[in-house]
C-alpha positions as CSV (number, residue, x, y, z in Angstrom):
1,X,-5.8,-17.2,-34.4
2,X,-2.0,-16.9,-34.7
3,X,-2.4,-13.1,-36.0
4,X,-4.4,-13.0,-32.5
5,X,-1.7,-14.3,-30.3
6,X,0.8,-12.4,-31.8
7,X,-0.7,-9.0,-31.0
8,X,-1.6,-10.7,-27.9
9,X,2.0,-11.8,-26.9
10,X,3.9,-8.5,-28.5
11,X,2.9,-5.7,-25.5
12,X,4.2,-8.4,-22.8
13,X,7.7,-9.1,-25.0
14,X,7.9,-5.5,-25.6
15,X,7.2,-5.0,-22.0
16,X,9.7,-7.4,-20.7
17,X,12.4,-6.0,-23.3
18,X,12.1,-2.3,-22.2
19,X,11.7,-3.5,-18.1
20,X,14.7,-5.7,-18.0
21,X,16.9,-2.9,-19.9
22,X,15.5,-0.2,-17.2
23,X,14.5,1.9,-20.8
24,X,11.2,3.0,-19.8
25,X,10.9,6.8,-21.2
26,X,8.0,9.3,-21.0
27,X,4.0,8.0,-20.8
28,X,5.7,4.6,-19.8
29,X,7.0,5.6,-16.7
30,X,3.3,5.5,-14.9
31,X,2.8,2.5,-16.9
32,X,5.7,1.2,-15.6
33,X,4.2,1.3,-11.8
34,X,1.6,-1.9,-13.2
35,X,4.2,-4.2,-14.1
36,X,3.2,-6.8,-11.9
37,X,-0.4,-7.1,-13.5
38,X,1.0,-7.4,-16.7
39,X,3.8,-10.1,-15.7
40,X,0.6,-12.0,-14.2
41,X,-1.1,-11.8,-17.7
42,X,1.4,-12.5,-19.7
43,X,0.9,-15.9,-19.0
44,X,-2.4,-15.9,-20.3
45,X,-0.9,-15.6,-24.6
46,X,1.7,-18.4,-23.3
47,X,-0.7,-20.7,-22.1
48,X,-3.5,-20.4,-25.0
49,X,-0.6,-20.5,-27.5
50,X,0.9,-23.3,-26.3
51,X,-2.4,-25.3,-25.8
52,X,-3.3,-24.7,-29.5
53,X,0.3,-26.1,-30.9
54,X,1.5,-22.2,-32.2
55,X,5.1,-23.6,-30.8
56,X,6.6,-20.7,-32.0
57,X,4.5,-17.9,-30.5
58,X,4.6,-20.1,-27.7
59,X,8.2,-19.9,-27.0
60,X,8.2,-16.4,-27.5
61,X,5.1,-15.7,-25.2
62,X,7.1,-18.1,-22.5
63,X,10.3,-16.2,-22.8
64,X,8.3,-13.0,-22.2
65,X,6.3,-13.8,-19.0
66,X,9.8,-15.5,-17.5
67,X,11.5,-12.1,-18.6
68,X,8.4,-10.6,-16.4
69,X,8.6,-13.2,-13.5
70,X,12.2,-13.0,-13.0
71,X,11.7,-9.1,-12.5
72,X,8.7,-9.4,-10.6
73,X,8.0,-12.9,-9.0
74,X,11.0,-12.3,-5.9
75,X,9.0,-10.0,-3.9
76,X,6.5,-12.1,-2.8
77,X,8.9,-14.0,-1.4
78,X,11.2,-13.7,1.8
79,X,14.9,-12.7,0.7
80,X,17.6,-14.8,2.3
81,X,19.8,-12.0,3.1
82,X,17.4,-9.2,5.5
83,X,20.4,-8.3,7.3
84,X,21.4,-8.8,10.7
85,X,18.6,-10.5,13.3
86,X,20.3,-9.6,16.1
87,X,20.5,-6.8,17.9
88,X,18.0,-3.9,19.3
89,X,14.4,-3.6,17.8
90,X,13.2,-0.6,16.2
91,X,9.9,-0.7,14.6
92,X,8.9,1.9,12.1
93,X,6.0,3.2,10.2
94,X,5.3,5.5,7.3
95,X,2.1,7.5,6.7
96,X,1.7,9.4,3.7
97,X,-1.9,12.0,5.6
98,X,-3.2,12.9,2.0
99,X,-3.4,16.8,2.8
100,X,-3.5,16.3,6.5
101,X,-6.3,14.5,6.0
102,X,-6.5,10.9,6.7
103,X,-7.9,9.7,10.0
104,X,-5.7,10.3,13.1
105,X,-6.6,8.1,15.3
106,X,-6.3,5.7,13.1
107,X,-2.9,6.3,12.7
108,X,-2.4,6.9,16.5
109,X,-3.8,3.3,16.9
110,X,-1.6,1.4,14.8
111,X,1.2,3.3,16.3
112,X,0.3,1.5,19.6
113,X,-0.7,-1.4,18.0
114,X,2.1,-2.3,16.3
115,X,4.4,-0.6,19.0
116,X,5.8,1.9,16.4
117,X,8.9,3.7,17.9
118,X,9.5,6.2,14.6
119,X,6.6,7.4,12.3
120,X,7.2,8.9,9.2
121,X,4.6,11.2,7.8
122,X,4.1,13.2,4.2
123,X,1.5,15.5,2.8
124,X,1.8,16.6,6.5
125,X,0.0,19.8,6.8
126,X,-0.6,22.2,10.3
127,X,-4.5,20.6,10.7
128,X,-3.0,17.4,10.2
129,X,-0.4,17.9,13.2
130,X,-2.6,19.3,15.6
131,X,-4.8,15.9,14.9
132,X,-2.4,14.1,15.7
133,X,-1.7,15.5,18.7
134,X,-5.3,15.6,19.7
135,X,-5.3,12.1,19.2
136,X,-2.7,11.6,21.8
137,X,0.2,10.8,19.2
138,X,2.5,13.1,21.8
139,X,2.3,10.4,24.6
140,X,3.4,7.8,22.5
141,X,6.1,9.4,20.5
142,X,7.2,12.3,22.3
143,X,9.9,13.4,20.4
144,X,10.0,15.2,16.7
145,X,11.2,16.8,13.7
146,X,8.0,18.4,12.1
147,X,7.9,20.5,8.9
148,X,3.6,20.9,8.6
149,X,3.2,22.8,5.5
150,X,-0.4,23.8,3.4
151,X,-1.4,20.9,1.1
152,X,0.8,18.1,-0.2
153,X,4.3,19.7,1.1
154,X,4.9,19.1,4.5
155,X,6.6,16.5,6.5
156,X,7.5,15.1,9.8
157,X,9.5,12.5,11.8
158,X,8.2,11.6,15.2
159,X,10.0,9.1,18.0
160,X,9.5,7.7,21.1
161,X,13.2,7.8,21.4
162,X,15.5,11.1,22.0
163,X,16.4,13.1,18.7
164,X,19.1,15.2,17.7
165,X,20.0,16.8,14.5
166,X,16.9,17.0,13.9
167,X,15.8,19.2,10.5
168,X,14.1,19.2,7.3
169,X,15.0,19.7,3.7
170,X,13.3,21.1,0.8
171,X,13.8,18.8,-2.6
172,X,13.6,20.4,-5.9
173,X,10.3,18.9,-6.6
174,X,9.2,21.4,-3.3
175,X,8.3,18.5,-0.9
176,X,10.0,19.1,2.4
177,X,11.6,16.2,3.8
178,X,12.0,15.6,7.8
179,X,15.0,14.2,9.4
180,X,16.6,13.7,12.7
181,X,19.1,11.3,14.1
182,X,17.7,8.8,16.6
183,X,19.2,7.6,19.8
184,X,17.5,3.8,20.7
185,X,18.3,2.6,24.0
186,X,21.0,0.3,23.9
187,X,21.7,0.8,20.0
188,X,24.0,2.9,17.6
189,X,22.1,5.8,16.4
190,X,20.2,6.1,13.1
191,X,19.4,9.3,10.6
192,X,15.9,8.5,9.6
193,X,14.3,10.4,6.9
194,X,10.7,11.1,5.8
195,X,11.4,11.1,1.6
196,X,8.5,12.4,-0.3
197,X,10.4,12.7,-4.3
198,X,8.1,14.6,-6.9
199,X,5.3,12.1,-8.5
200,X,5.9,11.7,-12.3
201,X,2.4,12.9,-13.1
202,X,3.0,14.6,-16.3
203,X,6.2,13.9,-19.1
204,X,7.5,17.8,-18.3
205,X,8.0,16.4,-14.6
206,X,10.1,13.7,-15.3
207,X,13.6,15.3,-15.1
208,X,12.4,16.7,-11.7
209,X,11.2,13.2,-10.5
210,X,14.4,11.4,-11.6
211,X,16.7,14.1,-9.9
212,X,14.7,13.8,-6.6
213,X,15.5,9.9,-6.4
214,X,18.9,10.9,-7.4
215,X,19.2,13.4,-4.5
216,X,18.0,11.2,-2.0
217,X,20.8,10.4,0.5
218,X,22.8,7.4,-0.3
219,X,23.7,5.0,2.9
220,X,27.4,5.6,3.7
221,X,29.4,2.6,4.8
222,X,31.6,4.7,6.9
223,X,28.9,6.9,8.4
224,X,26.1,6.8,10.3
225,X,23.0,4.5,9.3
226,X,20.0,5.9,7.5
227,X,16.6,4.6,7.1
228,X,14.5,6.3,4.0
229,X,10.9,6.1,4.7
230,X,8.0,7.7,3.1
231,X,5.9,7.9,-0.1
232,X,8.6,7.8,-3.0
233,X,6.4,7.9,-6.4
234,X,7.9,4.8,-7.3
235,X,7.6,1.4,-7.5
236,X,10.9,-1.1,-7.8
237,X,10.2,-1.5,-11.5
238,X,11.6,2.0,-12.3
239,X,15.1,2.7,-13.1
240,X,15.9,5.4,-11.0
241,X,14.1,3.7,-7.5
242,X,16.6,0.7,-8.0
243,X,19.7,2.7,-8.6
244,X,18.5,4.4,-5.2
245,X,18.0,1.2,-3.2
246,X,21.5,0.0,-4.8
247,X,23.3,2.3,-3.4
248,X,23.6,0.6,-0.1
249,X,19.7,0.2,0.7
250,X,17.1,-3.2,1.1
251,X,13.7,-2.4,0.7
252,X,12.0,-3.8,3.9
253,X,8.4,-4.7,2.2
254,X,10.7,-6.7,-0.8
255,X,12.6,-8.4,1.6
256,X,10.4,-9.9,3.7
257,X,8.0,-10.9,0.7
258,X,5.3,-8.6,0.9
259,X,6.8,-6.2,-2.1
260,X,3.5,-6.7,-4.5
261,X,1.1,-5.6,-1.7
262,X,-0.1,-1.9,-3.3
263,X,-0.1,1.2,-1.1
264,X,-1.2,4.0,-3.3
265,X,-4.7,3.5,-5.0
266,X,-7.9,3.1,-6.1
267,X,-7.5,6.9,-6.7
268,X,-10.7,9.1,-6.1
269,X,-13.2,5.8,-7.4
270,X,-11.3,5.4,-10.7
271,X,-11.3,1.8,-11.5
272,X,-7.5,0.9,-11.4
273,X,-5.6,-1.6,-9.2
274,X,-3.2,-0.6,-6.3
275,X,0.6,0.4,-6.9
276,X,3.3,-0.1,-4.5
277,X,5.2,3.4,-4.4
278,X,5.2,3.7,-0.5
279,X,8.9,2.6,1.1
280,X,11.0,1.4,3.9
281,X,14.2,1.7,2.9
282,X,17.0,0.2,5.3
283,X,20.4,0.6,5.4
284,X,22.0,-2.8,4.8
285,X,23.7,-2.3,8.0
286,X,20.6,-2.9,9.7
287,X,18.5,-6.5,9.6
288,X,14.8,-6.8,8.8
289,X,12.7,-9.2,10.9
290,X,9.3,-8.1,8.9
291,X,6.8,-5.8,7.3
292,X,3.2,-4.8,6.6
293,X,0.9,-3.1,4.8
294,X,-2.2,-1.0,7.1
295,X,-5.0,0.8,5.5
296,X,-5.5,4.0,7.0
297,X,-9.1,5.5,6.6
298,X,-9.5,9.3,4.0
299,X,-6.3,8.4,3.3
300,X,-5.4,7.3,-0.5
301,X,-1.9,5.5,1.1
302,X,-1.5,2.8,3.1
303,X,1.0,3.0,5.5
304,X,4.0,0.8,6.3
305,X,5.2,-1.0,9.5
306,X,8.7,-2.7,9.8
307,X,10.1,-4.1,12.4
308,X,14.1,-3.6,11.8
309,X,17.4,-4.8,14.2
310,X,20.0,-2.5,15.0
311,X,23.5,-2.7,16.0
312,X,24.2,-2.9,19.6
313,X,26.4,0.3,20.8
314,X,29.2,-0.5,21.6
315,X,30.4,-0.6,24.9
């Protein structure tokens, strides 16, 4: 039995070792995206050893799963600090369309559901933008940045509010990434950004997938705020996702205690549990009031709403 606990409680201390350090390397980095089902069994060792008197193990297998909780365990809750409450709403939503695919009018709906003044899209092809339009997307948000390209590259930023700036950029992974700067009524303006970094589907792709979150914009106290929306590859238990949202950032699903609710997955039937590598992230300028998580039918993402506060212009 204590032979059995031990190899039992090891993977969960090794675990909590290397996700604490921010060490994961090669075939752990898409490991690395399930660490909250392995924080919620790591409890499982700790419990059995404790209730059979292997102190030891025990202490160890404790250690480990508070190592895990302490990582994981925040997101489910509301975070004290969401920024300012005040100010002028601006709700938001993200939509990665799975090669143009997933079901506009779904999307169109939630849009006017949720009153959604800026949608984000990714994997945003030509047949997936003339969808949307058909769907009536255009009478809701009349106002875009659109980069439709075949398959998974293409993006877009669409508004109900007037644009300017608007553009799009091509990361090094070859995703293109929308942006424009949006004028709310009432509020100082906002760059907001469709970011679609490189997946880390293979060990070769790794460099590439780190530099992308690298390249991401960082928010810039002295310029103007930026909300980074879109399908990221990540989850906030890899490295390089943190140092992103650290530099200046709040993840809007984290902060308002929905940050363990998946938005990539099952993938194509195969038998594995959601991962959260779909974001919101806000510049820490701006407040968030809350966030959810929205299936979307033929689509393998769920998409994101947030409700966000900005500054009042100034007068």
């Amino acid at each position: 039995m204590t032979t059995v606990l031990t190899l039992l409680v090891l993977p969960g201390l090794i675990w909590a070792v290397i996700r604490l350090g921010g060490w994961e390397r090669g075939p752990l980095v898409q490991l690395f995206a399930f660490t909250p089902y392995v924080a919620a069994w790591a409890w499982l060792p700790a419990v059995v050893a404790l209730a059979t008197r292997r102190w030891t193990i025990g202490a160890v297998a404790v250690v480990a799963a508070i190592g895990l909780a302490v990582a994981v365990a925040p997101r489910a809750f509301p975070a004290r600090d969401r920024g300012p409450q005040q100010g002028v709403k601006l709700t938001v939503m993200t939509s990665n369309m799975l090669f143009g695919r997933a079901d506009p009018a779904a999307i169109v709906k939630l849009v006017s559901e949720r009153d959604v003044d800026v949608l984000a899209v990714q994997e945003f092809t030509t047949e997936g933008r003339q969808a949307l339009a058909a769907a009536g997307l255009g009478a809701l948000l009349p106002y875009s940045s659109l980069a439709d390209e075949p398959e998974a590259d293409g993006s877009g930023v669409y508004s109900r509010f007037p644009v300017t700036d608007a553009g799009a950029r091509r990361n090094g992974g070859g995703f293109m990434q929308a942006y424009a700067t949006v004028h709310t009524p009432g509020a100082s303006a906002v760059v907001v950004e469709s970011a679609h970094p490189i997946a880390p589907y293979a060990q070769s792709i790794l460099g590439q997938w780190r530099a992308d979150l690298r390249a991401q914009p960082h928010a810039d106290a002295s310029g103007t705020p930026r909300i980074l929306l879109g399908d990221f590859n990540s989850t906030l238990d890899h490295t390089p996702m943190r140092q992103l949202i650290a530099h200046g950032y709040r993840d809007a699903a984290d902060a308002t205690g929905k940050g363990l609710a998946g938005t990539w997955g099952p993938y194509d039937g195969k038998p594995l549990p959601p991962v959260t590598i779909d974001h919101v992230l806000v510049d820490e300028r701006l407040g968030v009031r809350e966030a959810s998580v929205h299936a979307i039918p033929r689509s393998d993402h769920r998409s994101i709403v947030a409700e966000l506060m900005l500054p009042a212009a100034a007068r």
